[in-house]
C-alpha positions as CSV (number, residue, x, y, z in Angstrom):
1,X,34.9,86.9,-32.5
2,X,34.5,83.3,-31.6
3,X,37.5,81.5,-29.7
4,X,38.8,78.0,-31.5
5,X,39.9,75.3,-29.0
6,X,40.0,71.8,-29.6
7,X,40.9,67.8,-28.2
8,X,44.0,67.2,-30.1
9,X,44.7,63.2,-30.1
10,X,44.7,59.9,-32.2
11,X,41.9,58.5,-31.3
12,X,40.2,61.4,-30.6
13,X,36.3,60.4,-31.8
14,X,35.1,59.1,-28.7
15,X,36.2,62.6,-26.9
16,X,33.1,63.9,-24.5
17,X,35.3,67.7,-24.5
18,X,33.6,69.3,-27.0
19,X,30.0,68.7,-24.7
20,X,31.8,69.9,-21.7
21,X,33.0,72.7,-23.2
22,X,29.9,73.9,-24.7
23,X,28.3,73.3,-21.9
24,X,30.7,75.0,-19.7
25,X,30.8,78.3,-22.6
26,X,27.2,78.6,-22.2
27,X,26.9,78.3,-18.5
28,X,29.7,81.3,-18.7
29,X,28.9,83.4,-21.5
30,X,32.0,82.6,-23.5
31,X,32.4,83.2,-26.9
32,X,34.3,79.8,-28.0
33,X,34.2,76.6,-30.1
34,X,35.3,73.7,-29.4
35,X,36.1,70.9,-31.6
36,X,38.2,67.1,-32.3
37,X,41.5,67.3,-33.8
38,X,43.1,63.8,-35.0
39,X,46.4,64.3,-35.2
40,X,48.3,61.4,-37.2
41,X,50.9,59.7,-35.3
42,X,53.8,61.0,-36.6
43,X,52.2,64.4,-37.6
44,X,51.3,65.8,-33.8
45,X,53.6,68.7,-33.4
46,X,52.2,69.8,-37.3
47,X,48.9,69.4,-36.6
48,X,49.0,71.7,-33.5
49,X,51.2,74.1,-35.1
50,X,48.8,74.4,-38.2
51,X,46.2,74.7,-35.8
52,X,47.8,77.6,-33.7
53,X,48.7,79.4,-37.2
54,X,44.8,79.4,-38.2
55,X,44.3,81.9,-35.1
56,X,43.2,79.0,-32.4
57,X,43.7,79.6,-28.9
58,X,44.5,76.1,-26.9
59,X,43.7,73.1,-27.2
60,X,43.9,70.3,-24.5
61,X,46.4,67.2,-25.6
62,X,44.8,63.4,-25.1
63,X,46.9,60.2,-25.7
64,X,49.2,59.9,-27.2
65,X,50.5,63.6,-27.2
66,X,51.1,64.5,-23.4
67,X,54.4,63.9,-23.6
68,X,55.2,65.6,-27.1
69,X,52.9,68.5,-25.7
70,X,55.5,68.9,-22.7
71,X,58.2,69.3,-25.1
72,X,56.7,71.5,-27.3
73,X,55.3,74.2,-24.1
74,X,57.8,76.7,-23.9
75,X,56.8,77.6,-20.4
76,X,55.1,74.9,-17.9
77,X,53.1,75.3,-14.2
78,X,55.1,73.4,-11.3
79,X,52.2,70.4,-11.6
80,X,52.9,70.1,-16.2
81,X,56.8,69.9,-14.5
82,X,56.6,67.8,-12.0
83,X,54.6,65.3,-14.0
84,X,56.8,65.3,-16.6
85,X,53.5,65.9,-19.3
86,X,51.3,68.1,-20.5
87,X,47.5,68.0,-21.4
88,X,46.3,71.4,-21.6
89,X,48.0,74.5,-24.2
90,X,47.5,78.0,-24.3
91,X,48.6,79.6,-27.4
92,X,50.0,82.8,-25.8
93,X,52.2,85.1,-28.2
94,X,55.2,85.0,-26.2
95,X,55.4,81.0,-26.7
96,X,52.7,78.3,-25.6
97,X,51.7,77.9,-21.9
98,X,51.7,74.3,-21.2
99,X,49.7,72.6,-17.4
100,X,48.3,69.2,-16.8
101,X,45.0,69.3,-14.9
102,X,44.7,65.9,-14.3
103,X,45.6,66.0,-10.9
104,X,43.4,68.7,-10.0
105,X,40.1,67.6,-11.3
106,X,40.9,63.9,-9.5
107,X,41.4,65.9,-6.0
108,X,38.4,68.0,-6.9
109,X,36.3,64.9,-7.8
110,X,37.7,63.4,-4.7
111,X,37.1,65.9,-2.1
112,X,33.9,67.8,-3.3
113,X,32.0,65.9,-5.6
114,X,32.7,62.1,-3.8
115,X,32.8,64.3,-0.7
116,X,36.2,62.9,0.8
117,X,38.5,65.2,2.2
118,X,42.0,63.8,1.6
119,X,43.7,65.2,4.2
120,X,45.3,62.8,6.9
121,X,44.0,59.6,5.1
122,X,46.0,56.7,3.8
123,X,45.8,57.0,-0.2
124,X,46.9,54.2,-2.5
125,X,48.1,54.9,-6.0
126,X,48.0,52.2,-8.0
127,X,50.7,52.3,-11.4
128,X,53.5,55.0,-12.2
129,X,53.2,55.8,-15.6
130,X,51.9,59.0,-17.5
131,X,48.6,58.7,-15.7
132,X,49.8,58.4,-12.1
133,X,52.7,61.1,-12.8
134,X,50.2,63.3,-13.8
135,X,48.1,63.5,-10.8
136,X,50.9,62.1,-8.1
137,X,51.5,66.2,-7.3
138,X,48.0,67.4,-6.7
139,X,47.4,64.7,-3.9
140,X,50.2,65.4,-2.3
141,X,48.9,69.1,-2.3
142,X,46.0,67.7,-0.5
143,X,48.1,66.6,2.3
144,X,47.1,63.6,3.1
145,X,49.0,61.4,6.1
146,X,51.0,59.1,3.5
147,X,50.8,58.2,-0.3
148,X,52.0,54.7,-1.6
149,X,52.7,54.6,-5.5
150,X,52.3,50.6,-6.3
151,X,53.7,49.3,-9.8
152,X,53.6,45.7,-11.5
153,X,57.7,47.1,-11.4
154,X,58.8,48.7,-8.5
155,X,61.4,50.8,-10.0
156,X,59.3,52.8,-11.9
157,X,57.1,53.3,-8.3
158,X,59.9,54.0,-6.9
159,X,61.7,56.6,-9.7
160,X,58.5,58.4,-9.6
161,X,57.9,58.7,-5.7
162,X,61.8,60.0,-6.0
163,X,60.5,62.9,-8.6
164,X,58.2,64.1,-6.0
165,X,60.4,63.4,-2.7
166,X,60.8,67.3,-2.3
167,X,56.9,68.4,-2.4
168,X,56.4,65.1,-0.2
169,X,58.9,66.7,2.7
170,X,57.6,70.2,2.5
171,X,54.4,69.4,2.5
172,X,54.4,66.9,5.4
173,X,53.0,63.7,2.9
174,X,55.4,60.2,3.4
175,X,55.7,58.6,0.1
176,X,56.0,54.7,-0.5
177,X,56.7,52.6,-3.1
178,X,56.1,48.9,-3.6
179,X,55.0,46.4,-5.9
180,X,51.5,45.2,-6.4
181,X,51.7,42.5,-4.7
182,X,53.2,44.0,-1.5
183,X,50.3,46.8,-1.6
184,X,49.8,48.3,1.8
185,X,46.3,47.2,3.9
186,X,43.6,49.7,4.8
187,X,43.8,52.2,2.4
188,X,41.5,55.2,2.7
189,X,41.7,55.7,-1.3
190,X,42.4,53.8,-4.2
191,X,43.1,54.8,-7.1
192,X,43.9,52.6,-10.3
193,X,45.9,54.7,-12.6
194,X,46.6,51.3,-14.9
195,X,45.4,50.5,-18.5
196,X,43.9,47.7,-17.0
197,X,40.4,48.1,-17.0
198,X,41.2,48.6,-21.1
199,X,41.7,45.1,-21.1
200,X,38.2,44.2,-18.9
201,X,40.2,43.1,-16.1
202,X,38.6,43.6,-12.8
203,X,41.7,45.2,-10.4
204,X,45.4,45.1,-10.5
205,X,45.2,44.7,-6.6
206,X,44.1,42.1,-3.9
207,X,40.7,43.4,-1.8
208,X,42.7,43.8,1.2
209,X,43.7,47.4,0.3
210,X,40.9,48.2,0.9
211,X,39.9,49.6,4.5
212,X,35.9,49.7,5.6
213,X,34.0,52.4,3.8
214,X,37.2,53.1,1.3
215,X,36.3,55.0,-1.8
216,X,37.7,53.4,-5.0
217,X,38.4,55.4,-7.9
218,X,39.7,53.8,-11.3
219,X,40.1,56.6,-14.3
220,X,38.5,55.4,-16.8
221,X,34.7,56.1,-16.8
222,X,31.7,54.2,-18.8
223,X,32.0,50.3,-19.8
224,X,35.7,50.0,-19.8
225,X,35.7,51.0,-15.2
226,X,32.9,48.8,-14.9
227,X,34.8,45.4,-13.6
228,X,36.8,47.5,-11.6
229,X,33.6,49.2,-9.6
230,X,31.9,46.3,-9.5
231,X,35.2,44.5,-7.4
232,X,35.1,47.4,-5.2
233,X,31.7,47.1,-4.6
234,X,31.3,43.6,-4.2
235,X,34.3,44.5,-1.8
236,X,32.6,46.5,0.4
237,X,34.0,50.2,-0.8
238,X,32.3,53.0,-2.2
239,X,33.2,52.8,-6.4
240,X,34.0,55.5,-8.6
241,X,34.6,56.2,-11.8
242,X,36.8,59.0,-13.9
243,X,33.7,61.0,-14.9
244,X,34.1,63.3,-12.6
245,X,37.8,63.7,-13.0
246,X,37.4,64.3,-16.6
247,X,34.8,66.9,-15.9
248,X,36.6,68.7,-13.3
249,X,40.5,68.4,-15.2
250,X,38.0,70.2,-18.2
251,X,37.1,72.9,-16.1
252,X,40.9,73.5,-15.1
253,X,41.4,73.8,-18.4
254,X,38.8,76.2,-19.0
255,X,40.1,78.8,-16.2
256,X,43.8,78.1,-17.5
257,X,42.4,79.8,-21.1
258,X,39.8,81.9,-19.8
259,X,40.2,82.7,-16.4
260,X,36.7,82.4,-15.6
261,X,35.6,79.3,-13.5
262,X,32.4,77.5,-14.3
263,X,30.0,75.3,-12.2
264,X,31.1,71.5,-12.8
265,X,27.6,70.0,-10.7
266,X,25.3,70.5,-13.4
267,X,27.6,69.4,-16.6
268,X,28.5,65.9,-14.8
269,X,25.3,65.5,-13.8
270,X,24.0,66.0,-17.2
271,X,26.8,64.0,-18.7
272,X,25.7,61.0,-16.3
273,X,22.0,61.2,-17.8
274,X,23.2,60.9,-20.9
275,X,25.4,58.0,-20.7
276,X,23.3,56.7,-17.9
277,X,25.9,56.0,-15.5
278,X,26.1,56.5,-11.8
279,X,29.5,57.4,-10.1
């Protein structure tokens, strides 16, 4: 028997999951496949329920379905929870297992594949919605010395530092909220968590966040980060794009369905050859 997962979204085309998966079925000797789901607008929870009927396993959830995939899990992990969203689904037969593994393929991009230990360093979160909800969590589980969540609004910084007050305290991370334009100095890490760089802009904040050496991350990965690497760069910092993070959320995924967890080097590397891309 072969395993059906699939990329449930709308748009869905551009989707590099079905490669990773492959990839990551044949490194592991998985019987699965993987394919793209469009799910209309107004036909999500449908499509997905169609799809579970037909005998599928998972699927992971892209925009604009995280939220609607958080309603529909009828059990969560503490990181789906505290994000408020969901992006990967198990079909279990006792009701669908809902996490979000954003946040821990951005730490692991972070820490072993940029090779930046987050611990004790000043990080700087840059936006507050669904994107920086869903990863706010995992860096504070990599204890760093203080986060600050920045927002064009502050009260949206500011509700979603308040979400995560209680993992702050316990795990010894001070949490800050501001507005782009009172950004802290000297961050460590940056990460832009905006739409912006949909839009070609360059970055949502001024080059002094940035400390010497800083590593700058934006999300996105491929034309759409390249204004905001090139400002790091130009800005003295070490750029980043979401590649990684994409590749390492995937392989989250894959142990949440599988339990078996494969070896991300070679599939970004492979994915970077392709697209011809550097980090």
């Amino acid at each position: 028997m072969t395993d059906r997962y699939a990329v449930v979204g709308n748009p869905v085309e551009h989707s590099r999951s079905p490669a990773i998966h492959a990839m990551f079925a044949a490194q592991t000797g998985q019987r699965l496949a993987y394919e793209r789901l469009l799910a209309p607008l107004d036909g999500f929870e449908s499509t997905l329920r169609a799809f579970a009927a037909a005998g599928a396993k998972g699927c992971n959830i892209t925009v604009p379905f995280k939220f609607d995939a958080f309603v529909l899990a009828a059990r969560r992990t503490e990181r789906a929870q505290l994000g408020g969203a969901v992006n990967t689904l198990r079909f279990d037969a006792d009701g669908w297992a809902g996490d979000n593994t954003d946040g821990a393929g951005l730490v692991n991009d972070i820490q072993h594949n940029a090779g930046r230990p987050l611990a004790g360093l000043q990080v700087l979160l840059v936006g507050s919605g669904g994107a920086a909800a869903g990863v706010l969590g995992s860096l504070i589980a990599a204890r760093p010395e203080r986060i600050c969540v920045v927002n064009r609004t502050v009260d949206k910084a500011q509700a979603l530092v308040a979400n995560h007050a209680h993992l702050g305290h316990t795990s010894g991370v001070r949490l800050a909220a501001a507005t782009l334009a009172e950004a802290p100095a000297n961050q460590d890490v940056v990460v832009n968590a905006t739409s912006t760089s949909l839009a070609g802009a360059t970055s949502p904040v001024e080059p002094h966040v940035l400390a010497r050496g800083a590593l700058a991350l934006d999300m996105m990965y491929g034309p759409k980060a390249q204004g905001f690497l090139d400002w790091a760069t130009a800005h003295g910092a070490e750029s980043r794009d979401g590649l990684g993070m994409l590749v390492e959320q995937a392989a989250e995924a894959f142990f949440f369905w599988r339990g078996v967890r494969p070896d991300t080097a070679p599939v970004l590397a492979a994915l970077r050859a392709e697209l011809g891309t550097t980090p």
